[in-house]
The first five atom37 places (N, CA, C, CB, O) and aatype in JSON, in Angstrom:
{
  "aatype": [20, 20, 20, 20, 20, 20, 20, 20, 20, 20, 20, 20, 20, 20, 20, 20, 20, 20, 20, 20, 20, 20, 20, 20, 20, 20, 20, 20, 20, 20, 20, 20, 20, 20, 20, 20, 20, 20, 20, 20, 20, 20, 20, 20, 20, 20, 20, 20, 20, 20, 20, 20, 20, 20, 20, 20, 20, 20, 20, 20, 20, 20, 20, 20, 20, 20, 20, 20, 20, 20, 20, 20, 20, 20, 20, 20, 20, 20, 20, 20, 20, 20, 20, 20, 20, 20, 20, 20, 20, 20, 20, 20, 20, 20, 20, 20, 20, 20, 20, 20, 20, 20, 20, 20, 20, 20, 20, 20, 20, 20],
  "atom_mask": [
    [1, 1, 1, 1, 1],
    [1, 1, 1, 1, 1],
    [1, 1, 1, 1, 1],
    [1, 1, 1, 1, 1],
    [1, 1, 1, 1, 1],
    [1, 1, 1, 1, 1],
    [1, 1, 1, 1, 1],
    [1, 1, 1, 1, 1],
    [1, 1, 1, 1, 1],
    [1, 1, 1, 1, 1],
    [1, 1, 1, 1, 1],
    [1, 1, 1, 1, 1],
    [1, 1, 1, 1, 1],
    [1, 1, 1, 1, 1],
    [1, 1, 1, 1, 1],
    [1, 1, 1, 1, 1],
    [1, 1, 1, 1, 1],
    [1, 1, 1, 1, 1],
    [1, 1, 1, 1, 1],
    [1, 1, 1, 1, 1],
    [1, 1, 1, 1, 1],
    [1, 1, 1, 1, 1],
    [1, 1, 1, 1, 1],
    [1, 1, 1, 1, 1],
    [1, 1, 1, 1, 1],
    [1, 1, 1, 1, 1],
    [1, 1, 1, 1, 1],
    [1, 1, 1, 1, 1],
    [1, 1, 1, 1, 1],
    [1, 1, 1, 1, 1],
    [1, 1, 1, 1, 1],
    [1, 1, 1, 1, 1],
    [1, 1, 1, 1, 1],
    [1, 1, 1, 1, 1],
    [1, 1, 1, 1, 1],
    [1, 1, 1, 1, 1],
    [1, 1, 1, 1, 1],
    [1, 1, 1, 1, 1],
    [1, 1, 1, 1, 1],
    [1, 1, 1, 1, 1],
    [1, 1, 1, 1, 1],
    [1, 1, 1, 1, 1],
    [1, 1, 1, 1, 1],
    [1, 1, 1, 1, 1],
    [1, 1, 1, 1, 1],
    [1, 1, 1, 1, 1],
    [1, 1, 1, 1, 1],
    [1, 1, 1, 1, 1],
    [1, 1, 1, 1, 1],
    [1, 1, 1, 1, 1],
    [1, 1, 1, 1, 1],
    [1, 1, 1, 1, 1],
    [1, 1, 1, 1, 1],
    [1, 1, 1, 1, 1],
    [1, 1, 1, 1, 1],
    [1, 1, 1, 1, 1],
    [1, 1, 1, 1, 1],
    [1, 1, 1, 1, 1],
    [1, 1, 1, 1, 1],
    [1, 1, 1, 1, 1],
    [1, 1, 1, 1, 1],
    [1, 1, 1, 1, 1],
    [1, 1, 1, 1, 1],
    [1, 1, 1, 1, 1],
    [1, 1, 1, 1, 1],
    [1, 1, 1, 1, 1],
    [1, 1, 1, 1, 1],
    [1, 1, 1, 1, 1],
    [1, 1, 1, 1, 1],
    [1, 1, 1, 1, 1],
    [1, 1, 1, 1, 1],
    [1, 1, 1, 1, 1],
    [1, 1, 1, 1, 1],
    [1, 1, 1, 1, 1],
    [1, 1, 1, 1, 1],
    [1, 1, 1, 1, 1],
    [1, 1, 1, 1, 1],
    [1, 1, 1, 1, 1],
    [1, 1, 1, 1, 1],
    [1, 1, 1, 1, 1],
    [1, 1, 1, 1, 1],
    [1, 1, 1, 1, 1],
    [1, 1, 1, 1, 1],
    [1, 1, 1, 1, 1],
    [1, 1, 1, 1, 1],
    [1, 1, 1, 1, 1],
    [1, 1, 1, 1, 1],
    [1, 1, 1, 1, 1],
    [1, 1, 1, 1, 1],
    [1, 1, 1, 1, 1],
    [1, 1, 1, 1, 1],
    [1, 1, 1, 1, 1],
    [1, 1, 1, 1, 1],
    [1, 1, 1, 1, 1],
    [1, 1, 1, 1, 1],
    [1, 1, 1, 1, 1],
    [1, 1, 1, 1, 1],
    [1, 1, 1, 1, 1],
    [1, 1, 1, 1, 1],
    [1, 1, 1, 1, 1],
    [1, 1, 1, 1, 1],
    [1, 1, 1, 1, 1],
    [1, 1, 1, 1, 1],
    [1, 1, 1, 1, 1],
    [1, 1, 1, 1, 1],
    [1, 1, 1, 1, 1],
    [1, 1, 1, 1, 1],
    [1, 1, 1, 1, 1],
    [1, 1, 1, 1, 1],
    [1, 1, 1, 1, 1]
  ],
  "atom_positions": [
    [[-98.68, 133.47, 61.2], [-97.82, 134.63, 61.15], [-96.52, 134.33, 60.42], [-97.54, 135.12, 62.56], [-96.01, 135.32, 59.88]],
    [[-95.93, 133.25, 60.3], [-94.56, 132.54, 59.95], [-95.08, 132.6, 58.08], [-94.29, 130.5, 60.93], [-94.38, 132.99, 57.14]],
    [[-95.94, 132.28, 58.05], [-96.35, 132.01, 56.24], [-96.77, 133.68, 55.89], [-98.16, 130.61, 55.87], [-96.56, 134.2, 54.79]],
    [[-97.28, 134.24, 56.86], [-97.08, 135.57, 56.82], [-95.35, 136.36, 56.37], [-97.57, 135.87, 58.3], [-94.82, 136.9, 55.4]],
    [[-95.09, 136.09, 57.38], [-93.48, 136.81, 57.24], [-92.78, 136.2, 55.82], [-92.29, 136.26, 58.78], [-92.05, 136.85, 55.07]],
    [[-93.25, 134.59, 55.6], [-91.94, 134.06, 54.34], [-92.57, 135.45, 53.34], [-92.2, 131.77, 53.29], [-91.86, 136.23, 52.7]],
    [[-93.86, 135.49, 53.42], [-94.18, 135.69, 51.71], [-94.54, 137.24, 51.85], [-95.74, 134.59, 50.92], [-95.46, 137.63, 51.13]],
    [[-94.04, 137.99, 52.52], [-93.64, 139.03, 52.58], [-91.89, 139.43, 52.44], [-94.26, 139.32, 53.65], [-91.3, 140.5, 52.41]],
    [[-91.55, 138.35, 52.4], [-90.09, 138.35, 52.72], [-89.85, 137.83, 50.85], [-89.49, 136.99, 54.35], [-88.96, 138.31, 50.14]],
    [[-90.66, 136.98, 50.47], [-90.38, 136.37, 48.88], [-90.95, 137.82, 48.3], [-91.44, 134.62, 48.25], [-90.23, 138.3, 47.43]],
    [[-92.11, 138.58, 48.64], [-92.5, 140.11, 47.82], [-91.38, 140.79, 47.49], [-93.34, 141.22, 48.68], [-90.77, 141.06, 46.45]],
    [[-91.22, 141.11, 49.41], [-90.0, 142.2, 48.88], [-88.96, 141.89, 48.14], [-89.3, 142.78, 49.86], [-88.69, 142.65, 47.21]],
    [[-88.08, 140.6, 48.39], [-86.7, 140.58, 47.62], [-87.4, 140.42, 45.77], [-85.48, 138.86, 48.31], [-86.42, 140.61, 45.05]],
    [[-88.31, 140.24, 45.13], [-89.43, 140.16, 44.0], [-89.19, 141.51, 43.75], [-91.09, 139.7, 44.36], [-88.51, 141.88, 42.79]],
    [[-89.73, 142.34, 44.61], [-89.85, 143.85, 44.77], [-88.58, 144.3, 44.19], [-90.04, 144.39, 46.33], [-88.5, 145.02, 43.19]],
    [[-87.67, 143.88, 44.82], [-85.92, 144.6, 44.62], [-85.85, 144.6, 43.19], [-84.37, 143.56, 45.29], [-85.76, 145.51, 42.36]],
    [[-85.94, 143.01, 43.09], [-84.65, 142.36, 41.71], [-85.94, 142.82, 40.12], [-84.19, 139.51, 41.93], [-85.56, 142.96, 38.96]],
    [[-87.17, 142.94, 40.53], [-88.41, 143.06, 39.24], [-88.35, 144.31, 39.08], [-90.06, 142.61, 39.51], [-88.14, 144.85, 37.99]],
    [[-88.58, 145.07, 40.48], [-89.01, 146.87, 40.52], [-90.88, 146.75, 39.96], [-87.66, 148.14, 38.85], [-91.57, 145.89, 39.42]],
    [[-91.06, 148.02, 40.41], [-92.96, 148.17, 40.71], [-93.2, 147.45, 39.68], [-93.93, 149.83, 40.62], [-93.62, 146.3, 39.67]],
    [[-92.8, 148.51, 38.29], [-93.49, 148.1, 37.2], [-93.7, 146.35, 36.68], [-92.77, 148.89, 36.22], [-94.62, 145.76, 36.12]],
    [[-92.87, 146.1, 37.0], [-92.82, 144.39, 36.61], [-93.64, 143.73, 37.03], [-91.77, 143.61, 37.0], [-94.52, 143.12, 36.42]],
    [[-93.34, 143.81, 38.55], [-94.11, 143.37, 39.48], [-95.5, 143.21, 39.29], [-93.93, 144.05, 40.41], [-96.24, 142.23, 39.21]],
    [[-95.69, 144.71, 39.22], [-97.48, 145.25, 39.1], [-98.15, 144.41, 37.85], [-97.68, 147.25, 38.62], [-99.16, 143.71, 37.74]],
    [[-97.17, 144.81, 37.05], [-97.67, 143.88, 35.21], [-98.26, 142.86, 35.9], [-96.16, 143.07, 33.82], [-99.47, 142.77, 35.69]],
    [[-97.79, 142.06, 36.66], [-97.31, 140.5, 36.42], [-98.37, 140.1, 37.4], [-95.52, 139.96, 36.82], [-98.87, 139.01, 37.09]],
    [[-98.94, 140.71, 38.63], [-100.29, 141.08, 39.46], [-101.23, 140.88, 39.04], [-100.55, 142.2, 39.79], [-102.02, 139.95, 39.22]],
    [[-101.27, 142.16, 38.11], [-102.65, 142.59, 37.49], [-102.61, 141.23, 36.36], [-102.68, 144.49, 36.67], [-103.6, 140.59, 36.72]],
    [[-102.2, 140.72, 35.58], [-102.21, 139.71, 34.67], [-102.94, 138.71, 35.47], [-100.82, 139.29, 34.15], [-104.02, 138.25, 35.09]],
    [[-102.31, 138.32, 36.7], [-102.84, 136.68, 37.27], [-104.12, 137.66, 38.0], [-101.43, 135.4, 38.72], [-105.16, 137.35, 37.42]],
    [[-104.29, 138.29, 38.62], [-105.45, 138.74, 39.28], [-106.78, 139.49, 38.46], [-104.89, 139.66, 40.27], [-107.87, 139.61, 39.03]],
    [[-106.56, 139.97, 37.09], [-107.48, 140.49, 36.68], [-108.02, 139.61, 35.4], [-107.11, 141.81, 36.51], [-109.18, 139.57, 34.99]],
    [[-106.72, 138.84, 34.8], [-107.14, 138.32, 33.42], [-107.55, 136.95, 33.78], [-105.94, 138.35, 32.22], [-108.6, 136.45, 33.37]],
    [[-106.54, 136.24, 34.71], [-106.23, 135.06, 35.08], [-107.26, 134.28, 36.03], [-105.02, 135.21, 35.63], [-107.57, 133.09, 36.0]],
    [[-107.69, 135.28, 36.86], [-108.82, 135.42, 38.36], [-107.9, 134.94, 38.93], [-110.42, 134.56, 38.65], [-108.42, 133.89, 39.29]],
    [[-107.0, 134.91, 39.27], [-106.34, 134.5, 40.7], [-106.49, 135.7, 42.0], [-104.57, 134.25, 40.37], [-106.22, 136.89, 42.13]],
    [[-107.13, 134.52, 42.91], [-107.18, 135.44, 44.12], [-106.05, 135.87, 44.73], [-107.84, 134.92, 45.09], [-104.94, 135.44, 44.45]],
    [[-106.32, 136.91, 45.77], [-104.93, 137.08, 46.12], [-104.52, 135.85, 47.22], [-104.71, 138.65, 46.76], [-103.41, 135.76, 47.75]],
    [[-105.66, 134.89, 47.46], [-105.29, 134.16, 48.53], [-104.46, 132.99, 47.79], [-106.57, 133.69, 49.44], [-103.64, 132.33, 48.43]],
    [[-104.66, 132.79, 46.61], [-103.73, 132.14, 45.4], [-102.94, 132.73, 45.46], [-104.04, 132.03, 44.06], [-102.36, 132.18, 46.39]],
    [[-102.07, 133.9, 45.07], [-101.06, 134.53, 44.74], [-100.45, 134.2, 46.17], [-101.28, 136.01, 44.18], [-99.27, 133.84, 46.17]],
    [[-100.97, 134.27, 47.16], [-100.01, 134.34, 48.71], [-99.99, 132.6, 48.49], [-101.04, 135.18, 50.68], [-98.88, 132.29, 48.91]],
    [[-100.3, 132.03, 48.29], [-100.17, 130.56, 48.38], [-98.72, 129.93, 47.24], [-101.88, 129.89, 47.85], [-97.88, 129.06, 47.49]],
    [[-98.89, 130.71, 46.1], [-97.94, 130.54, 45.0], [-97.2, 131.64, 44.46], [-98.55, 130.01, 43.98], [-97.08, 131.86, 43.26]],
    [[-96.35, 132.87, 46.08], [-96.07, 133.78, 45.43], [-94.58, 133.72, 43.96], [-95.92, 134.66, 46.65], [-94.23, 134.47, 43.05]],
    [[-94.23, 132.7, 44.38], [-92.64, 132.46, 43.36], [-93.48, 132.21, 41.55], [-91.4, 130.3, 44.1], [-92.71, 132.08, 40.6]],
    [[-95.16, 132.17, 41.27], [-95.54, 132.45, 40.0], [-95.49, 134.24, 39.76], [-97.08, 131.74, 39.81], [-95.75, 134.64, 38.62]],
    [[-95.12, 135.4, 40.96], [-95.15, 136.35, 40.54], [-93.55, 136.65, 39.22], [-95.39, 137.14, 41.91], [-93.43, 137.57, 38.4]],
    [[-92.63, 135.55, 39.5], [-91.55, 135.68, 39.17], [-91.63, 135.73, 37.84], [-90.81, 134.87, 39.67], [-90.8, 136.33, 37.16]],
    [[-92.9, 134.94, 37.22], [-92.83, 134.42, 35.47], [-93.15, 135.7, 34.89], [-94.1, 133.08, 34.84], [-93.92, 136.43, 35.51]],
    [[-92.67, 136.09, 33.79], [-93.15, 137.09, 32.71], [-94.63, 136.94, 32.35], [-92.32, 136.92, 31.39], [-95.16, 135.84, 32.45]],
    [[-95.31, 138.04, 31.92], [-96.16, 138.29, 31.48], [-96.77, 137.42, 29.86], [-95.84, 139.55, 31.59], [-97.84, 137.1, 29.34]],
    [[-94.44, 137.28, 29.4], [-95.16, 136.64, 28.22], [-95.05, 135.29, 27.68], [-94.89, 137.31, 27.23], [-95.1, 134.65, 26.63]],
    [[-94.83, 135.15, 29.29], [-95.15, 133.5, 29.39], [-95.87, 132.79, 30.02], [-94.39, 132.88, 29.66], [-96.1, 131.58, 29.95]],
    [[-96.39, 133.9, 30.9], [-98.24, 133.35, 31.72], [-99.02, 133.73, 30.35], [-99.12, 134.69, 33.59], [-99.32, 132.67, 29.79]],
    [[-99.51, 134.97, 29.54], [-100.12, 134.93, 28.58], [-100.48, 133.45, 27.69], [-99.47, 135.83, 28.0], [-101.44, 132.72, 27.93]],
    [[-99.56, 133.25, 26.72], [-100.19, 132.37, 25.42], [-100.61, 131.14, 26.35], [-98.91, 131.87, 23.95], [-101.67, 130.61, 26.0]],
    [[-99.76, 130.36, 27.91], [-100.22, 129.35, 28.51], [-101.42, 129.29, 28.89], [-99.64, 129.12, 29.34], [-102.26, 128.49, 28.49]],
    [[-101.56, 130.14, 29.69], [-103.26, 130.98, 29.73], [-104.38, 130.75, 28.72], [-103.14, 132.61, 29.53], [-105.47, 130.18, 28.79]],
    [[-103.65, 131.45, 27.64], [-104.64, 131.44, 26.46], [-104.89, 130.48, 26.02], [-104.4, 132.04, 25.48], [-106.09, 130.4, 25.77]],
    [[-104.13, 129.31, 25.69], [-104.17, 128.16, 25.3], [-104.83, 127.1, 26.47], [-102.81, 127.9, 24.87], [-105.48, 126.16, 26.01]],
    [[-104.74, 127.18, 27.46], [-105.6, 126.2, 28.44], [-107.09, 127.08, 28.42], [-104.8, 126.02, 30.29], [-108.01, 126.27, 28.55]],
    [[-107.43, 128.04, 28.35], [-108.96, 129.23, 28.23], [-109.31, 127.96, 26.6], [-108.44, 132.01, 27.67], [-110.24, 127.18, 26.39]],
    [[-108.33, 128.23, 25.96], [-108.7, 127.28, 24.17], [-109.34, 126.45, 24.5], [-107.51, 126.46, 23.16], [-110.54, 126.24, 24.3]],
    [[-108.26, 125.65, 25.29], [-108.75, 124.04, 25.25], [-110.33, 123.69, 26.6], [-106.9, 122.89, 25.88], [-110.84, 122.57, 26.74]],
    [[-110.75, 124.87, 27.31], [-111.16, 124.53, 28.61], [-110.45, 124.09, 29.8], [-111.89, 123.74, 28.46], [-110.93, 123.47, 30.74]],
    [[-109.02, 124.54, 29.62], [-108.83, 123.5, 30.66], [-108.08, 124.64, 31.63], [-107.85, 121.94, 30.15], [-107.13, 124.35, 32.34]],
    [[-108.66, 126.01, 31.54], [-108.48, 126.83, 32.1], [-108.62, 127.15, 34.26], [-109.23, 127.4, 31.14], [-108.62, 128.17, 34.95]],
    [[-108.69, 125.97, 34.52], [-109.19, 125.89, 36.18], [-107.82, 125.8, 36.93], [-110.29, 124.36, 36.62], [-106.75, 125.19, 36.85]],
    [[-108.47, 126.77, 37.73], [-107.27, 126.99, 39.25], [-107.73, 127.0, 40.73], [-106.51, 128.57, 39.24], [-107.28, 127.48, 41.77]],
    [[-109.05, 126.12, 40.33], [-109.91, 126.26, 41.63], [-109.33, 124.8, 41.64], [-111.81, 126.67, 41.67], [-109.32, 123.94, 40.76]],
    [[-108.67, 124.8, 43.35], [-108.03, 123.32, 43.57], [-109.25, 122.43, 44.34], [-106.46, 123.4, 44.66], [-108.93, 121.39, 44.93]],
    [[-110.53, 122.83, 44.32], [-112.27, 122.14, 44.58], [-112.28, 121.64, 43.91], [-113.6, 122.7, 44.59], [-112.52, 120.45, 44.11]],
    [[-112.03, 122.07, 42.59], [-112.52, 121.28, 40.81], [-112.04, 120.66, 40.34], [-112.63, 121.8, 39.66], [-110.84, 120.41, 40.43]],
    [[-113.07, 120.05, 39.48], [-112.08, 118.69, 38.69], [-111.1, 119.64, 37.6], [-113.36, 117.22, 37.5], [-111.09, 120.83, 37.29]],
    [[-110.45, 118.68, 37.28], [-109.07, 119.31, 35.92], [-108.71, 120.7, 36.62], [-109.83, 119.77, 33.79], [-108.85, 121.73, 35.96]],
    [[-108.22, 120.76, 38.07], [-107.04, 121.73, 38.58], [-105.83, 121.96, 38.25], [-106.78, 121.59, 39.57], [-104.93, 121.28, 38.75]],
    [[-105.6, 122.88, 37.43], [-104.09, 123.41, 37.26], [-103.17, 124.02, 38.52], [-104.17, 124.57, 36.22], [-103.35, 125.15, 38.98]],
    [[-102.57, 123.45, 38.8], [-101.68, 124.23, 39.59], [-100.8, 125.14, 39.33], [-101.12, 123.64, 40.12], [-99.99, 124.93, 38.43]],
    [[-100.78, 126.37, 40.09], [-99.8, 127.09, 39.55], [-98.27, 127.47, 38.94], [-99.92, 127.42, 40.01], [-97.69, 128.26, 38.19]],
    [[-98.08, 126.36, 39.77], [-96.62, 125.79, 39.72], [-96.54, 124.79, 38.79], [-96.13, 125.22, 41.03], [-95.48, 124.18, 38.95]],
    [[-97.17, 124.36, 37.91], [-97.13, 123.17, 37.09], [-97.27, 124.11, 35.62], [-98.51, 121.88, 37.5], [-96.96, 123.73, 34.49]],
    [[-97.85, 125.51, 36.03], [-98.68, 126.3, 35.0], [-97.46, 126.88, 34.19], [-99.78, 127.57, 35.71], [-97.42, 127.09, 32.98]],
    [[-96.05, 127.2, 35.56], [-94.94, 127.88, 34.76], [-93.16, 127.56, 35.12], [-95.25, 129.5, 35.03], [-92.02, 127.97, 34.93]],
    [[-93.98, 126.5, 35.78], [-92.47, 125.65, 36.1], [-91.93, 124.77, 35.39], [-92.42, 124.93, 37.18], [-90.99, 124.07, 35.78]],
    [[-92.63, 124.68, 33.98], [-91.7, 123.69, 33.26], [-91.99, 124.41, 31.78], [-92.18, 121.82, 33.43], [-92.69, 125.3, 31.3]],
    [[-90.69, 123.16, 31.26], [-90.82, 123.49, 29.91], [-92.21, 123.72, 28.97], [-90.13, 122.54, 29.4], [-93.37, 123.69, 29.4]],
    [[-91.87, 123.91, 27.79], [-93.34, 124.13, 26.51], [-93.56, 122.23, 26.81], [-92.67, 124.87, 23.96], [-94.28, 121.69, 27.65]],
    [[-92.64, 121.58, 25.79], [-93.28, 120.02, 26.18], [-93.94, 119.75, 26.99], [-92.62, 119.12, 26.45], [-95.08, 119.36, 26.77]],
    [[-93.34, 119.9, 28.46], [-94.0, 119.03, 29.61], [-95.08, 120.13, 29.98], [-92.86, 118.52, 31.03], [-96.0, 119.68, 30.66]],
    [[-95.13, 121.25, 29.71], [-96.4, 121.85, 29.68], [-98.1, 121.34, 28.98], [-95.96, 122.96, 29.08], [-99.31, 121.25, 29.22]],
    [[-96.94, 121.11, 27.89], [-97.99, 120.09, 26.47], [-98.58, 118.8, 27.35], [-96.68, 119.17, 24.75], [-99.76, 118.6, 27.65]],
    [[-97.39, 117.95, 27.69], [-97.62, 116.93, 28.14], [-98.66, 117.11, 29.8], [-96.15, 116.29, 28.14], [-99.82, 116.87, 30.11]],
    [[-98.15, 117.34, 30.1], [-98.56, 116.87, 31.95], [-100.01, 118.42, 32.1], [-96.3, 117.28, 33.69], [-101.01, 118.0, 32.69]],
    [[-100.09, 119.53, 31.78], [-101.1, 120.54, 32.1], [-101.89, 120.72, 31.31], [-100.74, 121.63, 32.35], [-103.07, 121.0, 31.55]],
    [[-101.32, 120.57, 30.03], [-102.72, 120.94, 28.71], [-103.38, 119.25, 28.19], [-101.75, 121.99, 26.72], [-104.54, 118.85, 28.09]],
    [[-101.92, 118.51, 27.93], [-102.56, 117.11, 27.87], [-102.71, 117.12, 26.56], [-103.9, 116.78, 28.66], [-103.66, 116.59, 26.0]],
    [[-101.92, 117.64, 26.06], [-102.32, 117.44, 23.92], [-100.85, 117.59, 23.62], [-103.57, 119.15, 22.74], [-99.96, 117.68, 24.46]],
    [[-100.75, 117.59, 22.71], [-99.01, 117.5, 21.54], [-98.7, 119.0, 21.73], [-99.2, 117.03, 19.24], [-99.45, 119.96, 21.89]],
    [[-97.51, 118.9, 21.66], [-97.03, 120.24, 21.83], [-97.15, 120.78, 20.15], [-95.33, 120.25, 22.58], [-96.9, 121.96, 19.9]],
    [[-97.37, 120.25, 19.55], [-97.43, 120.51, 17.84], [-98.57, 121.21, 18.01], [-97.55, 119.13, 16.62], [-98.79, 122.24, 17.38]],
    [[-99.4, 120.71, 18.85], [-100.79, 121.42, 18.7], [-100.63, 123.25, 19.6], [-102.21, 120.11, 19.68], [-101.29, 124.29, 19.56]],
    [[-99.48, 122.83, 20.26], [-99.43, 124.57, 21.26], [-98.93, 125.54, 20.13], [-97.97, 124.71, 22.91], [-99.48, 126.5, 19.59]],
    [[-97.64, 124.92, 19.96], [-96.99, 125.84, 18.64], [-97.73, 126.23, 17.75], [-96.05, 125.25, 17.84], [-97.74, 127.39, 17.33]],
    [[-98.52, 125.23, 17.32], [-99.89, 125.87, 15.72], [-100.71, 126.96, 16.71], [-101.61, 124.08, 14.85], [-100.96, 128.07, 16.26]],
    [[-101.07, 126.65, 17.89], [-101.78, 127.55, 18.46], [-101.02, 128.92, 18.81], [-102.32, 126.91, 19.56], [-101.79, 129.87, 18.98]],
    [[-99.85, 129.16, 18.93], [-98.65, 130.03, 19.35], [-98.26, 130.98, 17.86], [-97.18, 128.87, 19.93], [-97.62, 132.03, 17.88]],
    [[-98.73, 130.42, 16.82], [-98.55, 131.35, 15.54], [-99.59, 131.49, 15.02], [-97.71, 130.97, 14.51], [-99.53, 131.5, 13.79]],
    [[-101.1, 131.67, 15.72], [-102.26, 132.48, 15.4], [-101.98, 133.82, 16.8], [-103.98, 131.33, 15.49], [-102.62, 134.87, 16.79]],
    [[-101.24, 133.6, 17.56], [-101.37, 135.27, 18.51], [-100.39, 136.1, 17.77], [-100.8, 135.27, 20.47], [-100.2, 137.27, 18.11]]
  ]
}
């Protein structure tokens, strides 16, 4: 009930400072494009915070490489928090695992 209340308590003040529309974008992105369950989203609600257009190309670019997994069962698990809590580099470095030269070339074909 306590992990209940935080992450109803992280929605709403989300709710305030984003408003629906943001919010909803940013939902439907990890839940429809992304597959994140909602039992993911309640586990990592502070990824509702990231923009749309910065879950996108990360997304797209780990779907590129295969290394698209958020099932924490499977081998090569991304975590969510690793997915948008850091910089482009250490994104390069530590989640995708290739040169960031290689994200950027990939970042000016979208």
């Amino acid at each position: 009930m306590v992990a209940v209340r935080h992450w109803l308590l992280q929605v709403i003040l989300l709710f305030l400072f984003l408003g629906v529309h943001a919010l909803s974008e940013r939902f439907d992105y990890l839940h429809n494009e992304m597959g994140f369950s909602h039992e993911h989203i309640v586990r990592w609600p502070s990824i509702l915070r990231t923009r749309v257009c910065v879950l996108r190309p990360r997304y797209q670019f780990l779907k590129f490489l295969k290394r698209d997994q958020f099932d924490p069962l499977r081998e090569n698990y991304v975590s969510p928090q690793a997915l948008v809590t850091t910089r482009d580099v250490e994104f390069c470095n530590t989640v995708a695992k290739v040169p960031i030269k290689l994200y950027n070339d990939f970042l000016k074909t979208l």
